[in-house]
C-alpha positions in Angstrom: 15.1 11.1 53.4 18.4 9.3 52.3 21.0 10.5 54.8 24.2 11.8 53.4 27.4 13.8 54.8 30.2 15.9 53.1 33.2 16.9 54.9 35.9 19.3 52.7 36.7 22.7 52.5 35.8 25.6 50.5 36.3 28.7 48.9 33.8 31.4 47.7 34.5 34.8 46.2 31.4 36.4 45.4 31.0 40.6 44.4 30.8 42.0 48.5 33.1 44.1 49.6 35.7 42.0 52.1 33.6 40.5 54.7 30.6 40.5 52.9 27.3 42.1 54.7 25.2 38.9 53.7 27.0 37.1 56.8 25.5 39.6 58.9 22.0 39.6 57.5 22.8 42.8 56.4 22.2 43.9 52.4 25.0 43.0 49.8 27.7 45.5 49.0 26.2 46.4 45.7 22.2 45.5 46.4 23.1 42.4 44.3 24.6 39.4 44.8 27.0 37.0 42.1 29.2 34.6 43.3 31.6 31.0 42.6 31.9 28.7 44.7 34.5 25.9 44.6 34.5 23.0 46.5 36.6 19.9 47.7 35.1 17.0 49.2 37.8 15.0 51.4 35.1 12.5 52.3 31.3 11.8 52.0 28.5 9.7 51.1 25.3 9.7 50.0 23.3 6.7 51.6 25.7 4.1 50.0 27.0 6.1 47.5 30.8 7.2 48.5 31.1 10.9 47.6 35.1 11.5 48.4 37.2 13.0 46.5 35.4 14.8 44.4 35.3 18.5 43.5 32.3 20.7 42.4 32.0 23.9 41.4 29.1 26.8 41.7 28.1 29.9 40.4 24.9 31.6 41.8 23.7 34.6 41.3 20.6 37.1 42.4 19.3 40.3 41.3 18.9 41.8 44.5 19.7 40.2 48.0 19.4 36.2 48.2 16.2 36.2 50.4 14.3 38.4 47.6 15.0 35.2 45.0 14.9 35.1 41.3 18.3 33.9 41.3 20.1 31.3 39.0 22.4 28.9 39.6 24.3 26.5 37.6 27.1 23.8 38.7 30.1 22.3 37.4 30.4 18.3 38.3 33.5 16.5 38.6 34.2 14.8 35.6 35.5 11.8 37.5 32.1 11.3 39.8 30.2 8.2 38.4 26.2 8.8 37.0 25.1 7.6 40.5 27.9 10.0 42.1 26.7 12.7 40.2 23.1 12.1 40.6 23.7 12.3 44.6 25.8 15.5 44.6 22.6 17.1 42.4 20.4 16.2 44.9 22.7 17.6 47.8 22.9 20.8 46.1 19.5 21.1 45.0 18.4 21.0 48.9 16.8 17.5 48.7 17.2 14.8 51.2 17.7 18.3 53.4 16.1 19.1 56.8 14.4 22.7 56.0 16.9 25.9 56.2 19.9 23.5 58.0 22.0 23.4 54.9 23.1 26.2 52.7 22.3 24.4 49.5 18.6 23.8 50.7 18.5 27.6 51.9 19.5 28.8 48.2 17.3 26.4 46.1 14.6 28.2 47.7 15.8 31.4 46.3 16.4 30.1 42.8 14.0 30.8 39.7 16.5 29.3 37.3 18.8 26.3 37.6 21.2 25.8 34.2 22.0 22.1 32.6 24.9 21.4 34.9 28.2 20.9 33.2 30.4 17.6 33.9 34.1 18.8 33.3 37.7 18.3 34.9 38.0 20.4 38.2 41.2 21.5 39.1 41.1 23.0 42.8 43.7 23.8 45.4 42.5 25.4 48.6 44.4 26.2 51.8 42.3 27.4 54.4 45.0 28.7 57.3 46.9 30.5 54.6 43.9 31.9 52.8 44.5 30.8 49.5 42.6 29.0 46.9 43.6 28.3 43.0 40.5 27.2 40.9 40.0 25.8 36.8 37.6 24.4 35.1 38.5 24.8 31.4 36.6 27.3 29.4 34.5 28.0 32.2 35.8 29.1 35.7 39.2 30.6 36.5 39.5 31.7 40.5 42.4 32.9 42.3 42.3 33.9 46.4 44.8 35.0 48.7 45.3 36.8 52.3 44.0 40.3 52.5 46.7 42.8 52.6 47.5 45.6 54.8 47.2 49.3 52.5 49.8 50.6 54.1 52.4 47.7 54.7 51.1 45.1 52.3 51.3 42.7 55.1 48.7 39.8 55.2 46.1 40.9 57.2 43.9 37.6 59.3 40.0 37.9 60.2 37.9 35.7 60.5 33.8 35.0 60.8 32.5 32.8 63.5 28.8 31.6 62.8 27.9 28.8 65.4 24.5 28.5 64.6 25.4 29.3 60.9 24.4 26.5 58.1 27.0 26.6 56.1 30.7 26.4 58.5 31.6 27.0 62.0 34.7 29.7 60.9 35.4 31.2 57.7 38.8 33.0 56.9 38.4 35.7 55.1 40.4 36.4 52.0 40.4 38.3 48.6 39.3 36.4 45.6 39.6 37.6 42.0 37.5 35.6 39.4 36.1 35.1 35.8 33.6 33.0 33.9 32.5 32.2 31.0 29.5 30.3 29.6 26.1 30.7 30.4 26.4 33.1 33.4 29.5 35.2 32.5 31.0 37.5 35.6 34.3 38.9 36.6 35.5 39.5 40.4 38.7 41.9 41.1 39.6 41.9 44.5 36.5 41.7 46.3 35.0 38.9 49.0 37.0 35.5 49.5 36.0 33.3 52.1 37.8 30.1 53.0 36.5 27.3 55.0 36.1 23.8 56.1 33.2 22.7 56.0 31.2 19.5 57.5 27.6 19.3 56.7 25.0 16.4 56.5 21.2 16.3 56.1 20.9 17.8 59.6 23.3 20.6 59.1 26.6 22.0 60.0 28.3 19.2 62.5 29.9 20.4 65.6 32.6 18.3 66.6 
């Protein structure tokens, strides 16, 4: 097992309802389950390979909750990320060099029936996880916008947060609002619905606690 490590933050909207019942081990919102992820990689390696800086993005999606499977997945790569950069973020997120269940990457593969071509593209990505908000582009593919949820009544920003310390994917997530669209091979369109900011630190072993 080549040992890697990723340290960033993130920011997923997917088609829950705010605070999404997944987190909870509870059934989606909607019995289904599509979502984007976007992430920023700060620093990281792969064995040798230096992994920082770079940006990937996600889209997953399952017919019915994650643990029944027959999902698809298909990523966006960092156009900037060298062959051997981009080989060692595939293998990351396909749950290789991965310690069973510790990661969320190598928890998802194992739900997957279908993983797409990736696509290597320019990422654009701005996240801010204490303010809950999160800008995302990839050209002709992947437009995401999050911000704070707001109060009904007062429209005032409304904070909550998710604590998972035995989680395998971060320690606390904000939660948000994330409205999204995308276009290519799995097409979907998020208004409003489940946006969850985080930083996350993960390696072969799983989440780090520092």
């Amino acid at each position: 097992m080549i040992d890697w490590e990723l340290k960033g933050v993130e920011f997923i909207n997917c088609n829950c309802d705010y605070g999404c019942p997944c987190q909870f081990n509870a059934r989606p919102t909607h019995g289904d389950c599509h979502a984007i992820g976007a992430y920023r990689f700060e620093d990281g390696h792969f064995g040798d390979v230096d992994l920082g800086g770079l940006n990937v993005v996600g889209m997953f999606s399952w017919p019915k909750a994650i643990h029944e499977g027959n999902g698809t997945a298909f990523l966006i790569i960092d156009e900037r990320a060298s062959q051997e950069q981009r080989n060692a973020l595939l293998s990351i997120f396909s749950g290789e060099n991965t310690e069973p269940g510790k990661t969320i990457w190598n928890v998802f593969a194992a739900t997957f029936t279908e993983v797409l071509p990736p696509e290597i593209r320019p990422i654009h990505i701005e996240i801010d996880v204490e303010e809950r908000t999160g800008s995302v582009r990839v050209d002709g593919f992947v437009e995401m916008q999050g911000e704070p949820i707001r109060n009904p009544v007062t429209g005032e920003k409304h904070r909550a947060r998710i604590d998972l310390p035995n989680g395998f994917e971060y320690l606390i997530a904000e939660m948000g609002s994330g409205s999204s669209t995308a276009k290519g091979p799995m097409p979907l369109s998020l208004v409003n619905s489940y946006g969850q900011f985080a930083h996350i630190h993960l390696t072969n072993k799983g989440v780090v606690h520092a």
